[in-house]
N, CA, C and O of each residue as an XYZ file, in Angstrom:
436
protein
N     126.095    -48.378    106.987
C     125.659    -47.026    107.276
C     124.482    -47.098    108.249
O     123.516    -47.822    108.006
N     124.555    -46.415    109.247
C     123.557    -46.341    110.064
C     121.952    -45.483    110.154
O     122.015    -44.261    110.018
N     120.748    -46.022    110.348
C     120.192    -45.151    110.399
C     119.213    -44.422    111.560
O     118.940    -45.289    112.391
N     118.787    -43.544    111.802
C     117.698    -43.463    112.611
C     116.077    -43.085    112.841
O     115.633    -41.949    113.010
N     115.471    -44.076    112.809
C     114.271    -44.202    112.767
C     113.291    -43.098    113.597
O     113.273    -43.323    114.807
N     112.500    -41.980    113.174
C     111.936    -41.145    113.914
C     111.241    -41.504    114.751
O     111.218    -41.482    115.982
N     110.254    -42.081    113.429
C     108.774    -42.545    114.499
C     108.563    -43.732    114.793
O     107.350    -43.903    114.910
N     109.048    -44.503    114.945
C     109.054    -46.406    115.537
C     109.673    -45.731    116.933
O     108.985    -45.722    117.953
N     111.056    -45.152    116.911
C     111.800    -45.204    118.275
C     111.904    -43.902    118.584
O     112.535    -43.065    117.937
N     110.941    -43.622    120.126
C     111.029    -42.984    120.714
C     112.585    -42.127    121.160
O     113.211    -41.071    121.072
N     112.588    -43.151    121.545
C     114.271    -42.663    121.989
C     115.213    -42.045    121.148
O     116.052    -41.206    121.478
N     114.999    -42.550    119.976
C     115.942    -42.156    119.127
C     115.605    -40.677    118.598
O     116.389    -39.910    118.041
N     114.176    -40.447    118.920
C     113.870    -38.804    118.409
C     114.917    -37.862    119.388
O     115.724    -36.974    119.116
N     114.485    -38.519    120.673
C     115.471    -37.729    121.810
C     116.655    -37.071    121.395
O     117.056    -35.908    121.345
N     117.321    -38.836    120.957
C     119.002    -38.556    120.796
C     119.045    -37.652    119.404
O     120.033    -36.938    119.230
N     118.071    -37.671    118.490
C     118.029    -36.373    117.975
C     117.897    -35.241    117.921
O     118.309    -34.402    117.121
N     117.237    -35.179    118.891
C     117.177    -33.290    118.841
C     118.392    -33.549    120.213
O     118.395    -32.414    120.690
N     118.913    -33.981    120.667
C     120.122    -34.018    121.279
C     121.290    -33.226    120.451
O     121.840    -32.171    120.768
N     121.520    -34.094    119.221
C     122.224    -34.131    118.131
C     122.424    -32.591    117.469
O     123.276    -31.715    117.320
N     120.919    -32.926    117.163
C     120.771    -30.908    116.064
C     119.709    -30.252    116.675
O     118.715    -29.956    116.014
N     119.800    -29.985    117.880
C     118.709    -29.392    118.715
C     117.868    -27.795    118.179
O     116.768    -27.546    118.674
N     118.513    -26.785    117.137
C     117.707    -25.959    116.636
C     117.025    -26.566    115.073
O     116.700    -25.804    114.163
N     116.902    -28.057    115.009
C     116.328    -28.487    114.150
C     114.643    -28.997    114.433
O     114.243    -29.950    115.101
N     113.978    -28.122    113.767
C     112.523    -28.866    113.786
C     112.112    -30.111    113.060
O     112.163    -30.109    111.830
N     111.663    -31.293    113.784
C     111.166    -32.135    113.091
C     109.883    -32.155    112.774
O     109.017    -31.845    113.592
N     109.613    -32.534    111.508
C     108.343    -32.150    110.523
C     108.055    -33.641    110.591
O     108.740    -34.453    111.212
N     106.839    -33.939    109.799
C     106.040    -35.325    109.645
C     106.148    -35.014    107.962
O     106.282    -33.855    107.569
N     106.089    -35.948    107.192
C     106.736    -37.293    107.691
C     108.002    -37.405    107.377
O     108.480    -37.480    106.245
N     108.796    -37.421    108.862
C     110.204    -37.543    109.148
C     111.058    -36.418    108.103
O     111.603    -36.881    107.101
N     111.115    -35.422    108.297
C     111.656    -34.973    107.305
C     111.939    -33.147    108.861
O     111.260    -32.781    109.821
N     112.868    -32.771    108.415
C     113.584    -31.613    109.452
C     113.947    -30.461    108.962
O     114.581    -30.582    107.914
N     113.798    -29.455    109.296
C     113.806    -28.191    109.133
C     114.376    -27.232    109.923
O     114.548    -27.309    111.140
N     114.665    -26.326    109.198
C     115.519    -24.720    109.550
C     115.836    -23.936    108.868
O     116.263    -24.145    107.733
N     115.659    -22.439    109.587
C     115.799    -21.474    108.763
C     116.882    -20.561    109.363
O     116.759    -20.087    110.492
N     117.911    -20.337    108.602
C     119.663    -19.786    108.737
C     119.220    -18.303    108.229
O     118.918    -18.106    107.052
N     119.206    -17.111    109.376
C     119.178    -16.053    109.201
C     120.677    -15.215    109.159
O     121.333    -15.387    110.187
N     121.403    -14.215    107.989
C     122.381    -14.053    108.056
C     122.247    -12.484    107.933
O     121.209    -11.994    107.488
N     123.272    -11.737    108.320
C     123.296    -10.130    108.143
C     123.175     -9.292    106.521
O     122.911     -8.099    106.378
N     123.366     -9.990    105.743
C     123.256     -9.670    104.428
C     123.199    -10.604    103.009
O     123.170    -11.810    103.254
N     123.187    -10.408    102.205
C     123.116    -10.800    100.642
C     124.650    -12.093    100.957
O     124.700    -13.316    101.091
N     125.458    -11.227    100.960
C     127.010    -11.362    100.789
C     126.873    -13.161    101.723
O     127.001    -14.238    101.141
N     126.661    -13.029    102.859
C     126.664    -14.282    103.987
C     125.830    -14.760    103.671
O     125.933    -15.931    104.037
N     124.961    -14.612    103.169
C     123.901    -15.315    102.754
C     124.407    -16.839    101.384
O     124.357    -18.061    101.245
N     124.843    -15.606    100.713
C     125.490    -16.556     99.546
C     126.584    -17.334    100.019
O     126.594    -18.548     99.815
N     127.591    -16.711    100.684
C     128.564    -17.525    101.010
C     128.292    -18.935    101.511
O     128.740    -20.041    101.207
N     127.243    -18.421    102.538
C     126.410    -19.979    103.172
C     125.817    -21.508    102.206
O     125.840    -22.715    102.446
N     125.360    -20.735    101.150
C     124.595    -21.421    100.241
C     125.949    -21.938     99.060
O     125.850    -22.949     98.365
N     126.586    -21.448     99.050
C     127.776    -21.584     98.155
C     128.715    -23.036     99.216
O     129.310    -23.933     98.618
N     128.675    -22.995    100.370
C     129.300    -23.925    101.332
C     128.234    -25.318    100.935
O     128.484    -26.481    100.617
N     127.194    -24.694    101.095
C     126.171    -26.291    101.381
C     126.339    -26.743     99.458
O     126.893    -27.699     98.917
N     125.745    -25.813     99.007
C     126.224    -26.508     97.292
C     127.190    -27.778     97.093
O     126.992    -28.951     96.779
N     128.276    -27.049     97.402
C     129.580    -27.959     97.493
C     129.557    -29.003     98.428
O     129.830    -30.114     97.975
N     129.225    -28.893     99.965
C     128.830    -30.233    100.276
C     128.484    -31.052     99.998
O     129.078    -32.119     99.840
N     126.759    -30.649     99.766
C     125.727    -31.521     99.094
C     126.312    -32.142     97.904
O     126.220    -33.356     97.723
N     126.751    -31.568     97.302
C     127.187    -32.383     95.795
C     128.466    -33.530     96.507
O     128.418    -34.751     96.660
N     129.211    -32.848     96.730
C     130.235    -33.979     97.246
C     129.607    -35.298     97.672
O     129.742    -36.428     97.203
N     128.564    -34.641     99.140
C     127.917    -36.507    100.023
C     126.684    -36.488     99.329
O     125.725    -36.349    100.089
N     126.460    -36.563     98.382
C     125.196    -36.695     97.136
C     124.401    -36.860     98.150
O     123.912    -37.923     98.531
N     124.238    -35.619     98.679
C     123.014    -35.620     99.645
C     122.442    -34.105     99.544
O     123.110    -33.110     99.824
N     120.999    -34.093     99.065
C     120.376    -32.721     98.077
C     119.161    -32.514     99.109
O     118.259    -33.324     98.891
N     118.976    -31.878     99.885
C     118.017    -30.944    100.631
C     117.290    -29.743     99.502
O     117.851    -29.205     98.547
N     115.857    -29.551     99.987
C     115.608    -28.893     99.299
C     116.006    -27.460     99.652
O     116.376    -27.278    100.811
N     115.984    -26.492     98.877
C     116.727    -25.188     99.849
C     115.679    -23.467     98.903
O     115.344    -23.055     97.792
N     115.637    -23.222     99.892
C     114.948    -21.318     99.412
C     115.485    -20.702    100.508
O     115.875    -20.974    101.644
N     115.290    -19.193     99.296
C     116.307    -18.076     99.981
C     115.965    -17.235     99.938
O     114.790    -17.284     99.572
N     116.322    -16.210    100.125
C     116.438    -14.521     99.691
C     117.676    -13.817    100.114
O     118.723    -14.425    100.337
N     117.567    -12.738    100.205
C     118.510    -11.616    100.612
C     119.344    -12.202    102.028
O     120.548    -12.096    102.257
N     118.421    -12.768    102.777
C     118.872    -12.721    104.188
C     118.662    -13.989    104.797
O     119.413    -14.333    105.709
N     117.899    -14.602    104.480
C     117.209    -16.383    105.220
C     117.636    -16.748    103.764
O     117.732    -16.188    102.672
N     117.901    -18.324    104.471
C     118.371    -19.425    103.666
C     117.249    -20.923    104.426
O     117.740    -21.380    105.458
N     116.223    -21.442    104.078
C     115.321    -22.430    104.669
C     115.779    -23.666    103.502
O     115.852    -23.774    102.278
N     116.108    -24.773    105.118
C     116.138    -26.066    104.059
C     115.281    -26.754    105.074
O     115.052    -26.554    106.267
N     114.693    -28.065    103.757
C     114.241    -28.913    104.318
C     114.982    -30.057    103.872
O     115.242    -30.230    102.681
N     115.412    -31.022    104.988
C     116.214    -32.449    104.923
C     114.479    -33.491    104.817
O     113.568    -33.448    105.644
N     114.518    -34.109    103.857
C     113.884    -35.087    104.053
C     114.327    -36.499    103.654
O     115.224    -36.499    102.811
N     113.736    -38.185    104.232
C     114.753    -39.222    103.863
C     114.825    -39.545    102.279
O     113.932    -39.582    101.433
N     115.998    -39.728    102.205
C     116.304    -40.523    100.960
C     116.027    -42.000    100.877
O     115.992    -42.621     99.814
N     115.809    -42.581    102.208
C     116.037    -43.661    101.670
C     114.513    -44.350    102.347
O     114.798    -44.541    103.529
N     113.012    -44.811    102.122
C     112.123    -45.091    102.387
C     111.635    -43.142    103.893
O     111.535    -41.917    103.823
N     111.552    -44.049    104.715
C     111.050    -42.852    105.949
C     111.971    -43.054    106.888
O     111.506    -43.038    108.028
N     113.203    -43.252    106.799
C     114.334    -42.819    107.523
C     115.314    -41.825    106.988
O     115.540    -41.628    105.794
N     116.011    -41.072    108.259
C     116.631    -40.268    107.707
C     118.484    -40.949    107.836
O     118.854    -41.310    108.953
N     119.164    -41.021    107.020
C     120.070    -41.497    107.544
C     121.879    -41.073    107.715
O     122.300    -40.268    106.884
N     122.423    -41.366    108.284
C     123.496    -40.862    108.859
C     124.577    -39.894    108.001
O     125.610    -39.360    108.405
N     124.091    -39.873    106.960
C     124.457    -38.810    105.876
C     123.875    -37.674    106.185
O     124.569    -36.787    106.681
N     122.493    -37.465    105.959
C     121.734    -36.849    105.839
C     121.272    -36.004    107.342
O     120.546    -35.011    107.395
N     122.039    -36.847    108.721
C     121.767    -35.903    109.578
C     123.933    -35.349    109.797
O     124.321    -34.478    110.575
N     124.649    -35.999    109.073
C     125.282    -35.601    109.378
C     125.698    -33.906    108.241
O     126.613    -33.088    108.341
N     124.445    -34.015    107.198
C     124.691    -33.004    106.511
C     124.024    -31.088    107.310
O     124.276    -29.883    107.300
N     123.071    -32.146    107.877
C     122.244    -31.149    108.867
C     123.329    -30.554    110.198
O     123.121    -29.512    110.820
N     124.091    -31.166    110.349
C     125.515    -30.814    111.121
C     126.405    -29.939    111.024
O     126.895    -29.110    111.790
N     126.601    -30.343    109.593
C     127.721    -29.483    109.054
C     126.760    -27.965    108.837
O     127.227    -26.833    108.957
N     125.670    -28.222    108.576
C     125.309    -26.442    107.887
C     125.097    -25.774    109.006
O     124.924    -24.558    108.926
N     125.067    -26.435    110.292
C     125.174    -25.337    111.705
C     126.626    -25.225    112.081
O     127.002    -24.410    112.923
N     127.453    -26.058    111.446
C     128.970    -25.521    111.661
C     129.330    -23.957    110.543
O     129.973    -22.945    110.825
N     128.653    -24.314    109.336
C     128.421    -23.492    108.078
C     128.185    -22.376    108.872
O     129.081    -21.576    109.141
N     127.042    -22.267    109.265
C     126.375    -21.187    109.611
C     127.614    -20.233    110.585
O     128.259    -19.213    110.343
N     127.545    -21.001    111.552
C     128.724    -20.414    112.851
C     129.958    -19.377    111.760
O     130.151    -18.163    111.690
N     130.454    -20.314    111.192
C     131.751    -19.851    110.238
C     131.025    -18.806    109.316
O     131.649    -17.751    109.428
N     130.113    -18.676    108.571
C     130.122    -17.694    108.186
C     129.666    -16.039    109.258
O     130.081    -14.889    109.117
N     128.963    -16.456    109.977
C     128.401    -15.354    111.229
C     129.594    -15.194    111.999
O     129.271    -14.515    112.974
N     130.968    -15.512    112.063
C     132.035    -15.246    112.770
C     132.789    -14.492    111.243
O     133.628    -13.657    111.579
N     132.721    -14.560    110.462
C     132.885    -13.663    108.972
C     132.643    -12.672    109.301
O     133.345    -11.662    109.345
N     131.483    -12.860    109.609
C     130.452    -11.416    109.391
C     130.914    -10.589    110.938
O     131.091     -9.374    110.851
N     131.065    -11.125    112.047
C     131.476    -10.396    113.276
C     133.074     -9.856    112.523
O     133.159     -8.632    112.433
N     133.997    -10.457    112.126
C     135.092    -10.250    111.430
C     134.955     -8.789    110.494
O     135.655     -7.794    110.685
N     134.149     -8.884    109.703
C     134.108     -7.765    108.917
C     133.757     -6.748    109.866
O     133.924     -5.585    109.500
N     133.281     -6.971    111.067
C     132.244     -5.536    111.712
C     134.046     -4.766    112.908
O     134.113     -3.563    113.161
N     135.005     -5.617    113.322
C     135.843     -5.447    114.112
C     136.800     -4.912    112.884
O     137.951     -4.542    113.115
């Protein structure tokens, strides 16, 4: 399994925000975002998607919510790297996101 090192390699921060570019990286090594959705309803649906992920690639972000924002923070599991799980979980919840906000355009047509 591969990993990538924030703060030793320069470069590799690059090819990260390459990767998940509306992701903020926090100190120490740990990434952030906040998923704004049109209501309650998308909101949950969203959080109901990552649940089931997360449990599947036993990979647990911390997560808060409300009505409308959903904020996670990814931080490493494994010493101060984050690793190829864990950014590939940060992946999927901007695919998440897309799919449910094309829901929500769906319900409005």
């Amino acid at each position: 399994m591969g990993i990538i090192m924030l703060r030793s390699v320069p470069t590799k921060v690059s090819n990260f925000r390459t990767t998940l570019p509306s992701w903020e990286v926090l100190e120490p090594l740990s990434i952030t975002k906040t998923f704004v959705f049109a209501d309650q309803l998308h909101t949950w649906n969203f959080i109901k998607l990552l649940c089931k992920v997360s449990e599947n690639k036993n990979c647990f972000p911390s997560v808060k919510f409300n009505s409308r924002e959903v904020q996670v923070l990814i931080s490493p599991s494994e010493g101060n790297l984050l690793t190829n799980r864990e950014i590939w979980l940060a992946s999927f919840m901007d695919k998440a996101e897309q799919h449910v906000k094309d829901e929500e355009q769906e319900e409005i047509f």
